[in-house]
C-alpha positions in Angstrom: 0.0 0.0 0.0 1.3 3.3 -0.9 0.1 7.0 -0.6 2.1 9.4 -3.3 1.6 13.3 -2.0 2.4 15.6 -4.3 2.6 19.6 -3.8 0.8 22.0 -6.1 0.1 25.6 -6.9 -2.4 27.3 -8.1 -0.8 27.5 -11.5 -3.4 26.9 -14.2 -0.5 25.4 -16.0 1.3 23.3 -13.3 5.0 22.0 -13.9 5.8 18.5 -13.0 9.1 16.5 -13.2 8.4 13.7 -15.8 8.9 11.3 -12.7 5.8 12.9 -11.1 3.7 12.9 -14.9 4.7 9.2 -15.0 3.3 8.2 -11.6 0.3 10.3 -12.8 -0.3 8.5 -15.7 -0.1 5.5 -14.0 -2.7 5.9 -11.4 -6.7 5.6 -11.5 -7.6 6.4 -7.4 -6.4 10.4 -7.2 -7.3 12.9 -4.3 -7.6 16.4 -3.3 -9.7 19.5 -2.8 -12.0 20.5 -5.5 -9.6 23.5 -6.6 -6.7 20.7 -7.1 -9.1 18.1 -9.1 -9.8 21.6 -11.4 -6.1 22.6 -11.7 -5.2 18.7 -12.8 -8.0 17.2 -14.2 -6.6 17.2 -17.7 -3.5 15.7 -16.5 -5.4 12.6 -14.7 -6.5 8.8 -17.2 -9.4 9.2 -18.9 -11.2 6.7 -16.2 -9.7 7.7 -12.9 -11.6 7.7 -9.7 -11.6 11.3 -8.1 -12.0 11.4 -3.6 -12.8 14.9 -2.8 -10.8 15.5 0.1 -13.9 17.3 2.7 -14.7 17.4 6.2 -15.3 15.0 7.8 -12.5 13.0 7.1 -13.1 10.9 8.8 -15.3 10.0 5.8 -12.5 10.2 3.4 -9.8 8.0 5.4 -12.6 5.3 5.2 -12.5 5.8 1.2 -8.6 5.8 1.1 -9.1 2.2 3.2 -11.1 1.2 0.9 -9.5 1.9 -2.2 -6.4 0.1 -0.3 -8.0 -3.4 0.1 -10.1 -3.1 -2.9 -6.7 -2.7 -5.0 -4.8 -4.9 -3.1 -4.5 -8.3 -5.6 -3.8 -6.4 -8.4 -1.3 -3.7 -9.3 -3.0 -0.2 -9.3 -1.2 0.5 -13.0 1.8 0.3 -11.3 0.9 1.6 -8.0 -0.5 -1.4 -5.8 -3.3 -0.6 -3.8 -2.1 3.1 -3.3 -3.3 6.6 -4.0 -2.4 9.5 -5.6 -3.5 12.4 -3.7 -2.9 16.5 -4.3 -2.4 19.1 -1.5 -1.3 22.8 -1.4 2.5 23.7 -1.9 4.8 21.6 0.6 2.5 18.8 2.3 4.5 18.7 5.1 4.6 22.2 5.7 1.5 22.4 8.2 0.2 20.3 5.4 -2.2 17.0 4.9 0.7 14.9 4.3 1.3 15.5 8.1 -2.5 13.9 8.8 -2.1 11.5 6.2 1.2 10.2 8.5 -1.2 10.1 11.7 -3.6 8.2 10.4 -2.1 5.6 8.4 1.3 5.4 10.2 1.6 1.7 8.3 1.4 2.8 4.8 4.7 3.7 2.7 4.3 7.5 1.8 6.3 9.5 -0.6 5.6 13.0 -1.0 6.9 15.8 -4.4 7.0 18.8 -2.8 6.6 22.2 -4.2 7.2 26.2 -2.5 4.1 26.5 0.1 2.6 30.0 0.0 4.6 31.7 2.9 7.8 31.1 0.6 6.1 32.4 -2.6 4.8 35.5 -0.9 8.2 35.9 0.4 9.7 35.6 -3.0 7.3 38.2 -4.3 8.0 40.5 -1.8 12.2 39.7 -2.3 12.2 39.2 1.4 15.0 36.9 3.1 13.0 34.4 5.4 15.6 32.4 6.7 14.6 34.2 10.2 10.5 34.4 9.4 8.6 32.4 12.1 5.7 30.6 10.6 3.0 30.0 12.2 -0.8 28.4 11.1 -4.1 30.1 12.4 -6.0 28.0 9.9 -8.0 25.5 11.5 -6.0 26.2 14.5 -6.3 28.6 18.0 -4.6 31.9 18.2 -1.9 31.0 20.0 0.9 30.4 17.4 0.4 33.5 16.4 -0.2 35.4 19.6 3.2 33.8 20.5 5.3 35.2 18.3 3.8 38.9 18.8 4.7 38.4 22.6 8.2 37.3 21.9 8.4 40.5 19.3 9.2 38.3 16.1 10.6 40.6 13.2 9.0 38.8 10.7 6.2 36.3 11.1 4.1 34.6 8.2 0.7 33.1 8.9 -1.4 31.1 6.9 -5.1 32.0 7.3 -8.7 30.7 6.7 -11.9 31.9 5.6 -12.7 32.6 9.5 -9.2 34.0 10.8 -9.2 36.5 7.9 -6.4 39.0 7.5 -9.3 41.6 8.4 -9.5 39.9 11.5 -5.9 38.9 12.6 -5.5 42.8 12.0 -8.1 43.9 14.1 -7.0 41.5 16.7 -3.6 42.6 16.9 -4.8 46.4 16.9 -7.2 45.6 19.9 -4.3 44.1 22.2 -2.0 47.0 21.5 0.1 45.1 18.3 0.3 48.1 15.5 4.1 48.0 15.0 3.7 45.5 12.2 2.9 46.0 8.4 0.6 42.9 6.7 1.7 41.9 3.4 -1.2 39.5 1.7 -0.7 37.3 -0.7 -3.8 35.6 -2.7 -4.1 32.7 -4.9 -0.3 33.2 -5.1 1.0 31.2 -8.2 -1.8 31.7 -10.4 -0.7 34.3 -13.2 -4.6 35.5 -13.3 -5.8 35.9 -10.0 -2.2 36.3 -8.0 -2.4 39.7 -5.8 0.1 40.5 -3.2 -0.9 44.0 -1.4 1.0 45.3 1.7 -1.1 47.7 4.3 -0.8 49.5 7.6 -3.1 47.6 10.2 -5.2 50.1 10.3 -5.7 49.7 6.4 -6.7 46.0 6.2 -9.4 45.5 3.9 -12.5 43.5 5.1 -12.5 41.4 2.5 -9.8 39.4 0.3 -9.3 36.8 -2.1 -8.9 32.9 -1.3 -6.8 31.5 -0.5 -4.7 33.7 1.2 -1.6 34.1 3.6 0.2 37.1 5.1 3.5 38.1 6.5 3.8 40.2 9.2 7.0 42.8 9.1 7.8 44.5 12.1 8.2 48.2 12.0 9.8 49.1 15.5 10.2 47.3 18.5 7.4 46.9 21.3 8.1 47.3 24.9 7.5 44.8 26.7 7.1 45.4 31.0 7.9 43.2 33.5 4.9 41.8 34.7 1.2 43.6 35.0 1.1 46.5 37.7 -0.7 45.0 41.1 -3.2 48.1 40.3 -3.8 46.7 37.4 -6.1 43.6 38.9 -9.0 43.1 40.5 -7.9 43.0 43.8 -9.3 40.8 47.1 -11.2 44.4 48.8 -9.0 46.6 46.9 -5.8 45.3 49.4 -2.7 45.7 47.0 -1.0 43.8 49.6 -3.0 41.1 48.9 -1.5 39.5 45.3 1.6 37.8 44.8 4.1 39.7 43.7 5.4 40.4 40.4 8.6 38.9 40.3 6.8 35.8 41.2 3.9 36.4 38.6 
């Protein structure tokens, strides 16, 4: 059994090493959003069997287990009893190669990565990121992100969903005192007719942008950071100051 992950963009006209077109040709079970099964459809045999890759997956490991013991007798043109399945830029980059490896710890994997979309935007912007901390907000809870603008990263990139927008990981940062960064955003980055990379103030986020999208956050000037929260600063036991521990223990 074999899983074959390979990394894509959103390149209409996506470049693949003839290695990577002959495992194509030889598959029939493929896998992948919607967007992916658009941008290689033409690429795929004639009679392949598409899995839409949706929530819950639950759902669509159970179709990956059976197309495993379904192709199991006989070679799967090559591949035996395997898949071939599409994901955004490097899979292993907060990617579902990294799921894929939870779940089915048993089954050889190879993965054909390509840039993710921090690294493009990055390029775009001819910004070293050798020092960027990357972080992922999509899917996940804010504190990746809310980590790095304690610590007072220089440069962090995020990648975002369609509910931790750019709008609102602006607004966010603007509530809890963050303005010291600009946001570069980069949508539907390797796509030559829909790519757009804009960089704004905070302040000057616009509500709505393009999917999918990521950002990098570049730090202006420095933030000071204190040493602890004044004991004022709390709801105190009958207003007793004396009442708290102290700071240095805090």
């Amino acid at each position: 059994m074999k899983l074959i992950v390979i990394g894509i963009t959103d390149n209409r006209e996506q470049y693949f090493t003839p290695e990577v077109l002959e495992l194509i040709s030889k598959g029939h079970t493929f896998s992948g959003g919607k967007r992916h099964h658009e941008l290689v459809r033409h690429l795929l045999p004639e009679d392949h069997e598409w899995i839409d890759v949706t929530v819950p997956l639950s759902t669509v490991f159970e179709k990956y287990r059976r197309a495993f013991s379904s192709n199991e007798s006989s070679p799967l043109r090559g591949i035996r009893g395997g898949a071939i399945i599409f994901a955004s830029g490097d899979p292993l980059f907060y990617g579902y190669a990294t799921t894929l490896r939870r779940e089915f710890p048993e089954v050889e994997m190879e993965v054909y990565p390509t840039f993710n979309s921090l690294q493009i935007l990055a390029h775009r912007l001819l910004l070293p990121y050798q020092d960027m901390r990357c972080v992922s907000v999509t899917g996940r809870p804010w504190k990746g992100l809310d980590d790095a603008l304690v610590r007072g990263e220089r440069l962090i990139g995020a990648l975002t969903d369609k509910y931790k927008t750019p709008y609102l990981i602006a607004q966010r940062m603007l509530e809890y005192g963050y303005d010291n960064y600009t946001m570069s955003i980069g949508q539907c980055l390797g796509n030559p007719d829909e790519e757009r990379v804009d960089t704004y103030t905070l302040q000057d986020v616009p509500e709505k942008v393009g999917q999918p999208n990521c950002i990098i956050l570049n730090q202006l000037h420095s933030r000071p950071r204190h040493f602890g929260i004044p004991e004022s600063q709390f709801h105190l036991l009958d207003g007793r100051v004396n009442m708290i521990t102290k700071a240095p223990i805090r």
